[in-house]
Backbone bond lengths (Angstrom), bond angles and torsions (degrees), N, CA, C in turn:
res aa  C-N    CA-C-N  psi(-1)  N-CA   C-N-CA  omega(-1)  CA-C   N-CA-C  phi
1 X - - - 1.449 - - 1.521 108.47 -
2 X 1.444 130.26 132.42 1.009 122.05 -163.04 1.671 97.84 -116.51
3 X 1.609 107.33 137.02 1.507 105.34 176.77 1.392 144.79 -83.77
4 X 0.981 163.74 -173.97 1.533 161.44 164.94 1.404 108.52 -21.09
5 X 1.835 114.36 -55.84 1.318 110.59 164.18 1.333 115.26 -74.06
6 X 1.044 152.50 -65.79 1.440 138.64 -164.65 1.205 104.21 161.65
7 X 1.592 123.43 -21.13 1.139 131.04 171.39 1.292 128.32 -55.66
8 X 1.386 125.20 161.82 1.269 125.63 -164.21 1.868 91.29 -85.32
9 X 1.549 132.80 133.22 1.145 135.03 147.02 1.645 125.63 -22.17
10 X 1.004 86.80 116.75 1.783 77.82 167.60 1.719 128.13 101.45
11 X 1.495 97.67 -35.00 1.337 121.55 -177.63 1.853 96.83 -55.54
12 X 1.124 132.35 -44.77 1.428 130.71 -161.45 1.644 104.58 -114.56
13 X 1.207 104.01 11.66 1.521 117.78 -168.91 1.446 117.69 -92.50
14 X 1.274 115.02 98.11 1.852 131.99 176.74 1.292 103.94 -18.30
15 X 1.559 116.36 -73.29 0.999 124.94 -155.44 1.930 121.60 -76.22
16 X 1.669 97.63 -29.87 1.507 89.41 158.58 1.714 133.96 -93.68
17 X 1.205 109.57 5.83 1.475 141.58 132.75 1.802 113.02 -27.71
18 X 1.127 89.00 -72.45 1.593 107.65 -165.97 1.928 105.25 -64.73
19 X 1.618 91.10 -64.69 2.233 89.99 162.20 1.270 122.58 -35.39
20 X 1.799 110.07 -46.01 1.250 114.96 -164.97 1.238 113.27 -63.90
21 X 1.800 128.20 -23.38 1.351 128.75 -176.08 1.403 98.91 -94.50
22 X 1.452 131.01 -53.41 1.438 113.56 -176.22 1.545 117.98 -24.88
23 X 1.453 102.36 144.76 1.308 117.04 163.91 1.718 117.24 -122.75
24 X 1.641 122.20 142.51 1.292 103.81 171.08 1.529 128.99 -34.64
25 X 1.163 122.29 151.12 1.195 119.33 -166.64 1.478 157.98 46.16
26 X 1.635 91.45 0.42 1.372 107.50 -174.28 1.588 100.46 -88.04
27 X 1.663 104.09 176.36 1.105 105.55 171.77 1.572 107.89 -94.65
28 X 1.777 122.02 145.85 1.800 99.08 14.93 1.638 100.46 -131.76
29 X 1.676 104.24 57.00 1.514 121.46 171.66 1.679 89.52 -67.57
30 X 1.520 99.13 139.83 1.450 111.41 160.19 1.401 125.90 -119.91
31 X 1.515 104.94 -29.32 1.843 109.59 179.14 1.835 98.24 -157.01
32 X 0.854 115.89 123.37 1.387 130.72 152.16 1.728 111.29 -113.45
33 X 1.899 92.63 114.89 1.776 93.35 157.73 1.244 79.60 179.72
34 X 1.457 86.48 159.59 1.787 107.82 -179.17 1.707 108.70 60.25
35 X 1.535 93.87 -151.08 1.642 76.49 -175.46 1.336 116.94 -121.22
36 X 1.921 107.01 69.86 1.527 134.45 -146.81 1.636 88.14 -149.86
37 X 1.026 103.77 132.79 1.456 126.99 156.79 1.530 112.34 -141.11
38 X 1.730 100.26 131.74 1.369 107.25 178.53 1.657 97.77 -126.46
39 X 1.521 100.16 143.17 1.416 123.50 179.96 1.923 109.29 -139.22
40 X 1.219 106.36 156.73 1.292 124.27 175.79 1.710 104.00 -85.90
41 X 1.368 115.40 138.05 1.545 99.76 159.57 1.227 129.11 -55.56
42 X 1.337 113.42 127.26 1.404 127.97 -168.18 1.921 93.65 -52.81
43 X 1.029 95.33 174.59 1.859 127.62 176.60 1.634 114.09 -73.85
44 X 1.523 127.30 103.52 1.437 116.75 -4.14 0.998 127.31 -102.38
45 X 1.055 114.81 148.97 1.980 124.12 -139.54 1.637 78.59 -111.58
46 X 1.158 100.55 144.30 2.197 112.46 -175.71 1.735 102.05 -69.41
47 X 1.257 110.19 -59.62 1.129 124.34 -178.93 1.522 138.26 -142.99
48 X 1.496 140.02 118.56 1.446 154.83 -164.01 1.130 94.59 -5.48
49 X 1.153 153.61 152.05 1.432 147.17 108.32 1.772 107.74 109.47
50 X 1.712 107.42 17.65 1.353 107.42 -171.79 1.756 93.98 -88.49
51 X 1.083 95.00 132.24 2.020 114.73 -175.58 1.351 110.56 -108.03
52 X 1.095 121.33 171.91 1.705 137.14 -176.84 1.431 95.96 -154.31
53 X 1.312 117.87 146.56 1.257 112.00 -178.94 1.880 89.84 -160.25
54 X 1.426 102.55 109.51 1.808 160.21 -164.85 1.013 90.58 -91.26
55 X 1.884 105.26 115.18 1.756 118.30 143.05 1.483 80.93 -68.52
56 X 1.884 95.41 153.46 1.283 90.83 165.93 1.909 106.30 -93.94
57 X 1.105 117.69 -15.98 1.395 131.80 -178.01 1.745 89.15 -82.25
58 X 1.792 97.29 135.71 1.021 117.98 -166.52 1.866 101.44 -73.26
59 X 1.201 146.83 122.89 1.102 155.74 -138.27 1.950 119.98 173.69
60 X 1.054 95.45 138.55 1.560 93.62 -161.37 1.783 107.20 -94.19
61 X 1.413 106.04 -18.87 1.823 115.18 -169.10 1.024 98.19 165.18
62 X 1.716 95.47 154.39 1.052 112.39 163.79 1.764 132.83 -27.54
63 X 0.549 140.53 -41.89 1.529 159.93 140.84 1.426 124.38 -15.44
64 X 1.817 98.84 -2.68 1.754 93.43 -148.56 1.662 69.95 -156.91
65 X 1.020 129.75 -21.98 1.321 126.73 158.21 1.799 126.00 -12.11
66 X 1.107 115.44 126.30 1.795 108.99 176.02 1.806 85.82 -79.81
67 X 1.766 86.78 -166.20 1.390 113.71 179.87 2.063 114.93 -68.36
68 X 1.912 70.41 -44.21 1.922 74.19 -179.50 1.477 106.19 -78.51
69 X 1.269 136.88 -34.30 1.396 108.42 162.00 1.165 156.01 -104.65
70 X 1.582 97.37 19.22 1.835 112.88 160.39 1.702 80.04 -62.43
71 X 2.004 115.89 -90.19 1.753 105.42 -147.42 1.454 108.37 -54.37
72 X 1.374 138.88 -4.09 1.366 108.65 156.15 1.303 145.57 -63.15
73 X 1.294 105.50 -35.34 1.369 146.53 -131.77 1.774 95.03 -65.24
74 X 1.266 104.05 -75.07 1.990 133.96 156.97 1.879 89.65 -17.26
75 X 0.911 113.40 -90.79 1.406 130.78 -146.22 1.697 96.83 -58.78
76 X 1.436 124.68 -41.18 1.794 142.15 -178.83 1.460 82.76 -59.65
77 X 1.089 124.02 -71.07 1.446 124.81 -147.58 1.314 101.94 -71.12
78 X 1.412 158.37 -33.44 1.066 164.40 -163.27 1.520 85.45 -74.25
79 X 1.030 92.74 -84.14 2.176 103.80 178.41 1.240 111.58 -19.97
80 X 1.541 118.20 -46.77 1.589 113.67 -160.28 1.475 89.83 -99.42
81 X 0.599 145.53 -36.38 1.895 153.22 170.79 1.746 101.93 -41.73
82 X 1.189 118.49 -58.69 1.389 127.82 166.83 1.737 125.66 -61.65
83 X 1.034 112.04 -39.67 1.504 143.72 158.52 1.921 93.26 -36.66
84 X 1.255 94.63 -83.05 1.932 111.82 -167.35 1.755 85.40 -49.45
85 X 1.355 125.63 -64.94 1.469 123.08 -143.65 1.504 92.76 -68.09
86 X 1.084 129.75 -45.62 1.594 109.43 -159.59 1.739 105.20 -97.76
87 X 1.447 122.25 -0.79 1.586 126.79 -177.00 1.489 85.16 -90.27
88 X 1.225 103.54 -61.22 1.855 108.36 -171.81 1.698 143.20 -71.13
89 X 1.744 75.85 -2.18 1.767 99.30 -165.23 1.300 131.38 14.89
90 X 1.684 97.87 82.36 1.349 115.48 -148.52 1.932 83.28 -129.04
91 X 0.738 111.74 166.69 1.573 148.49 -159.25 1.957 108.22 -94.00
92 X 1.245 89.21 -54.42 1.592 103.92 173.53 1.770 122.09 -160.86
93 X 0.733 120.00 172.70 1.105 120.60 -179.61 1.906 128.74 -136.11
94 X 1.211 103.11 114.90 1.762 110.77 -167.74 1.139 107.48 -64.17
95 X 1.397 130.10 153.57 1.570 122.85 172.93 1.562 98.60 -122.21
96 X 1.239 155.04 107.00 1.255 148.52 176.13 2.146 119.21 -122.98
97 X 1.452 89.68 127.45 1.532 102.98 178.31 1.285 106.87 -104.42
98 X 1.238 144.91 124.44 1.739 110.00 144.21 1.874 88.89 -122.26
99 X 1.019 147.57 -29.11 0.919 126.39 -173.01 1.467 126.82 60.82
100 X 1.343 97.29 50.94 1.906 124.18 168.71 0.933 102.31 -77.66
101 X 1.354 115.48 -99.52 1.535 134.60 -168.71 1.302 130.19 -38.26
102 X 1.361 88.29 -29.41 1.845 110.24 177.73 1.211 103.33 -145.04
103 X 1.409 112.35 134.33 1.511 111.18 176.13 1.983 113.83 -118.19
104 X 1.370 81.77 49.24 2.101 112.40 165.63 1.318 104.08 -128.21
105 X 1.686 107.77 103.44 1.318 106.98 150.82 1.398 128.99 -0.71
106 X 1.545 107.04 105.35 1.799 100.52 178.77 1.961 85.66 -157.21
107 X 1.387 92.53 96.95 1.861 98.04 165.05 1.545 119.83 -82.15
108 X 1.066 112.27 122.56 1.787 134.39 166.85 1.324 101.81 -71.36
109 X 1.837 100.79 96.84 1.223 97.18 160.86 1.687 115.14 -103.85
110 X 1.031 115.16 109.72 1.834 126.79 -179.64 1.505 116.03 -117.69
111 X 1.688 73.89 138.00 1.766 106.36 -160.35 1.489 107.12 -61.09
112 X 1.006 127.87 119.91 2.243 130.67 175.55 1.647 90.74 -98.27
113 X 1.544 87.99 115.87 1.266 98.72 167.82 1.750 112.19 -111.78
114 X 1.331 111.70 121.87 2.040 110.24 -164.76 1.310 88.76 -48.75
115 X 1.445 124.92 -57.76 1.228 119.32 -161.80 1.577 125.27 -88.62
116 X 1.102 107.57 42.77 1.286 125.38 168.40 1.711 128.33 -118.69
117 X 0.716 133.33 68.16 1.446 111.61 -149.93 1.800 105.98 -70.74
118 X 0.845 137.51 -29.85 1.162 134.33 168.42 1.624 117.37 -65.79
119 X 1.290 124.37 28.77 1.456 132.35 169.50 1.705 104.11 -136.79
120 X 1.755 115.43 19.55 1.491 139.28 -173.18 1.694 94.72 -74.05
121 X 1.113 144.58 160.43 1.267 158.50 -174.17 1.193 89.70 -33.24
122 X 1.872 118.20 -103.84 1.608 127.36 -141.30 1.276 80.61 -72.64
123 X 2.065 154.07 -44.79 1.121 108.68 -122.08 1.659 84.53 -107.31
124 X 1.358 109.74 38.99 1.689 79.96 154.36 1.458 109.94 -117.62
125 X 1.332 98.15 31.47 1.394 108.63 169.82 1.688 110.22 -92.31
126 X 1.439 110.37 -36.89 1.307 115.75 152.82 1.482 124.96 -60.64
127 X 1.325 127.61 -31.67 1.281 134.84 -161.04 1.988 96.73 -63.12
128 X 2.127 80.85 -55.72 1.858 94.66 177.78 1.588 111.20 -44.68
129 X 1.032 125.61 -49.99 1.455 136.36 -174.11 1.320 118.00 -47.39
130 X 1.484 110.21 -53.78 1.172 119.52 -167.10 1.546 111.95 -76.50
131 X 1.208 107.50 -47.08 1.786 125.50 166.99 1.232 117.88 -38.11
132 X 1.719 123.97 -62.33 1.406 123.17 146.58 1.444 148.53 -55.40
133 X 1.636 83.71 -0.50 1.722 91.33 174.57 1.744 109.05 -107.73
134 X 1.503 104.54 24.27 1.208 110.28 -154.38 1.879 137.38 53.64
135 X 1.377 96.08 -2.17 1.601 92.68 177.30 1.505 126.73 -86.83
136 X 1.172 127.75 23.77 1.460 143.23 -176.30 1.418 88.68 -153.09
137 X 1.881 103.13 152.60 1.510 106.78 161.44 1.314 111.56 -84.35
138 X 1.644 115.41 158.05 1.316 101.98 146.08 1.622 152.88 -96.17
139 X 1.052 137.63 -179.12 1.137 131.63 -173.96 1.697 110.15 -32.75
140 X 1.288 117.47 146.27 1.706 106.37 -177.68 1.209 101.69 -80.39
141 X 1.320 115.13 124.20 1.665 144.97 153.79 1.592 108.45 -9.33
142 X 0.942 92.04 -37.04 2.346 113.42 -148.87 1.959 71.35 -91.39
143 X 1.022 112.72 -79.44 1.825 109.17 -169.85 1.361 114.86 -42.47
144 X 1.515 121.51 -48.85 1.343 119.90 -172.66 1.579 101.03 -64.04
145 X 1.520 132.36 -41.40 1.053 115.28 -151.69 1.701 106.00 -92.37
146 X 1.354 107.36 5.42 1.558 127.29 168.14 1.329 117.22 -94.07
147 X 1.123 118.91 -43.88 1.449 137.72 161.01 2.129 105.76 -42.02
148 X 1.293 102.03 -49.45 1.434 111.87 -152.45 1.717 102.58 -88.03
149 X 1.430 105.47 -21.88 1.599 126.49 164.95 1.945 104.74 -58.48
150 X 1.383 99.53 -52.79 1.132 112.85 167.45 1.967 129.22 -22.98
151 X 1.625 62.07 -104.19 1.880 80.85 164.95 1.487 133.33 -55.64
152 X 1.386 113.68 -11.23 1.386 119.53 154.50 1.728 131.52 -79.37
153 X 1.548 88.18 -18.53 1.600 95.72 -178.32 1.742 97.01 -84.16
154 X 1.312 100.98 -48.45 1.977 104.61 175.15 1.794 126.55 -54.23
155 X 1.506 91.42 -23.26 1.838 117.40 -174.96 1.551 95.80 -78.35
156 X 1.452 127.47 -37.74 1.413 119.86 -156.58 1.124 116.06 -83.43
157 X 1.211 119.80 2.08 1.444 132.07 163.78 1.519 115.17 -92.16
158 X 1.202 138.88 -9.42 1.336 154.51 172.57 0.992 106.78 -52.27
């Protein structure tokens, strides 16, 4: 598929970068099928149970969506929405696109915890910030990679 410039898709693209190294089962792949890939935020991840959930076909939004993954799309996200709330025992769960950094579909799904206030709408936009700027820790290593044991055993039934 060739892009806006002329270039081939994907070739300079973060996010199919990132597929291209996953391996089954490793961390922090959680479900590959169809044309859905789910991953944990990579290391350091802001908070437990923060997900991304990957067309695996290089694609910019919804908008650009095939057939098979507009009717999936509803039904994936419910799954992985449920996935975060009861692995992460979280309160609610955010769904966020903007598709800056990468312009391949990759939704932020992050865990709202009531009793957190720093996982509140904008400021876990700060929370992300600070984590990558090294001034907050991140999520413990030891949880995510227990967490991610998790959601693969719950994914394999998908």
């Amino acid at each position: 598929m060739l892009g806006s410039n002329g270039a081939v898709a994907g070739l300079n693209c973060g996010v199919c970068k990132i597929q291209a190294e996953l391996e089954p089962g490793a961390d922090p792949l959680l479900y590959s099928g169809g044309p859905w890939l789910l991953r944990h935020h990579p290391h350091p991840s802001p908070l437990l149970g923060w997900l991304l959930l990957d067309t695996r076909r290089h694609v910019p939004g919804p908008d650009a969506f095939d057939e098979a993954e507009a009717a999936s799309f509803g039904p994936m996200l419910r799954r992985c929405c449920a996935l975060v709330k009861e692995l992460a025992g979280c309160d609610r769960v955010y769904a966020i696109a903007f598709g800056e950094g990468a312009r391949h579909f990759h939704l932020h799904l992050i865990p709202r915890h009531g009793s957190d206030s720093g996982t509140e709408s904008w400021r876990v936009a700060d929370l992300y910030r600070a984590v990558a700027a090294g001034e907050q820790p991140p999520a413990d290593p030891v949880a995510v990679a227990s967490f991610q044991r998790r959601a693969r055993a719950r994914c394999a039934s998908w």
